[in-house]
N, C-alpha and C positions, 0 to 999 in steps of 0.2 A: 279317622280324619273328618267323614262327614258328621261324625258327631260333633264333633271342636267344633266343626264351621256353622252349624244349627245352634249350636250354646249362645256362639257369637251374634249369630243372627236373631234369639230368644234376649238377650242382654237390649240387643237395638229397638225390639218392642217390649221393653221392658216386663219380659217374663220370668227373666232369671236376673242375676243379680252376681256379681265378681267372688261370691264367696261359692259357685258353683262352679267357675272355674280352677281345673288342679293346680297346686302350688309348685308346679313342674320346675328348676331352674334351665333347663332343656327348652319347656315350652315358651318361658319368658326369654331365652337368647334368641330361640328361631324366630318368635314373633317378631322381635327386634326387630333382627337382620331383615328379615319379608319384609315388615313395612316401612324403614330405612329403603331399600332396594325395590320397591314397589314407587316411593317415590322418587327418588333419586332416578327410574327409568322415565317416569311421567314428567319427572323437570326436564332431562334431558333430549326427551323427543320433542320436548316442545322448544328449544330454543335455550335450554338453559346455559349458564353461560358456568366458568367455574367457581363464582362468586356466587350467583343462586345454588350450586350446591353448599357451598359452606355455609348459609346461612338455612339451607334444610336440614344438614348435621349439628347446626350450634342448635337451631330451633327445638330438636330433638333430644338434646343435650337437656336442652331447658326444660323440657318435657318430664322428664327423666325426675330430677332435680325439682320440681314443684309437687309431682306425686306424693313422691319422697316427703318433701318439705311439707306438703299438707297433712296428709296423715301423721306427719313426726308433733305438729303442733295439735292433733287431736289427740295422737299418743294409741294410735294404731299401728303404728309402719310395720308390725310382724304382717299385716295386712296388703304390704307392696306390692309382691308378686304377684298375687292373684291380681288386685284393682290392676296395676297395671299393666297386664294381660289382657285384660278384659277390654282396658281403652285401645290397646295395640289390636289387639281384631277387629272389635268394631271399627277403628281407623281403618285400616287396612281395605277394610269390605268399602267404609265408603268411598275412598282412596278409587278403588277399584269402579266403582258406580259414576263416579265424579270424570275419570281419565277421556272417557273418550270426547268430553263436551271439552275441555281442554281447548284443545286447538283452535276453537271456533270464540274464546275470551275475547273479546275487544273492551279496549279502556273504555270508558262511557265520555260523549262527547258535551263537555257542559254548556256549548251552544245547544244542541240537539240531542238532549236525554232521548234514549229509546231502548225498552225492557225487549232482550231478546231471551230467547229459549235458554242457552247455553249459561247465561246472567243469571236466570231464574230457578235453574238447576243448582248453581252455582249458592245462589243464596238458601235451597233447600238444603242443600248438606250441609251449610256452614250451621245453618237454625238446629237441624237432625242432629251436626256435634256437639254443639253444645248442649242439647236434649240429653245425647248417651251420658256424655260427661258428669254434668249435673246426676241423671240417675245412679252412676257408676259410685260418685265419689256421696251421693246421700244411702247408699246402701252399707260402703267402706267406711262413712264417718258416723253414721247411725246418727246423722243431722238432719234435719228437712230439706227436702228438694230447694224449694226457694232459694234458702241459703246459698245450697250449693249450685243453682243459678249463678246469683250475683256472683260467687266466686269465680267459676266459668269464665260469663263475661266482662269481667274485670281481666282477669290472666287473656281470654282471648282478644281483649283492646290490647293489650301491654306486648303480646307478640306481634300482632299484627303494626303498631305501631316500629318494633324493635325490626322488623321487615321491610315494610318501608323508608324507614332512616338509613337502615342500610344498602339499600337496593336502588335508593333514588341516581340518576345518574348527576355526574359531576360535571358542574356546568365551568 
């Protein structure tokens, strides 16, 4: 076990790479489940209501479903399981890093912008996922990093967007 969590932890400084993770169908349901259930506890301690979880099960859903769909149009996808294992740990781990600054989120007030810790934490692991991701899915598509930047931040505007439309409240 503390191997798997080191592999994962060597993926996030990119020392290893998704094709060093086993092709377990085991390893790919548990991880799942853990980082579904890793967040799904982190919405709900914090306020979540039952519509912030279905939109961390669809978002996940999407997750799933773009993996897939990425490497299907590179014409990898025997390559699924491992990449996305690889993303589910490192998710996870940061998931895990990220939870306890949670609680301390405040909206940012656009009379009075002010960078607090918990914001800046906040915007390190969103930077770090899209980091892993990018690495994960240029190691899986045997394309350049950059590339799979844009790619990243393109899918990560497109959820976040698809999060806020749905979550905004109804005036």
């Amino acid at each position: 076990m503390l191997k798997l969590f080191l592999a994962f932890v060597d993926i996030m400084f990119h020392r290893r790479g998704p094709q060093d993770i086993p092709s377990s169908p085991f390893l790919f349901w548990a991880l799942l489940a853990a980082s579904l259930g890793v967040e799904l506890v982190v919405t709900l301690t914090n306020g979540g209501t039952a519509l912030t979880v279905t939109v961390a099960i669809l978002v996940t859903g999407l997750n799933l479903w773009f993996v897939w769909a990425l490497l299907r149009v590179f014409n990898h996808e025997r390559r699924f399981r491992q990449t996305m294992t690889a993303l589910l740990g490192a998710d996870t781990i940061l998931t895990l890093i990220h939870a306890p600054f949670v609680p301390f989120i405040e909206l940012p007030n656009a009379e009075e912008p002010t960078l607090t810790i918990p914001m800046l934490v906040t915007t390190f692991v969103f930077v770090w996922s899209v980091d892993i991701n990018a690495f994960v899915f240029s190691r899986a598509l045997e394309r350049p990093y950059l590339l799979c930047v844009a790619i990243v931040i393109a899918y990560a505007l497109l959820i976040v967007s698809l999060q806020v439309t749905l979550l905004q409240p109804v005036a």
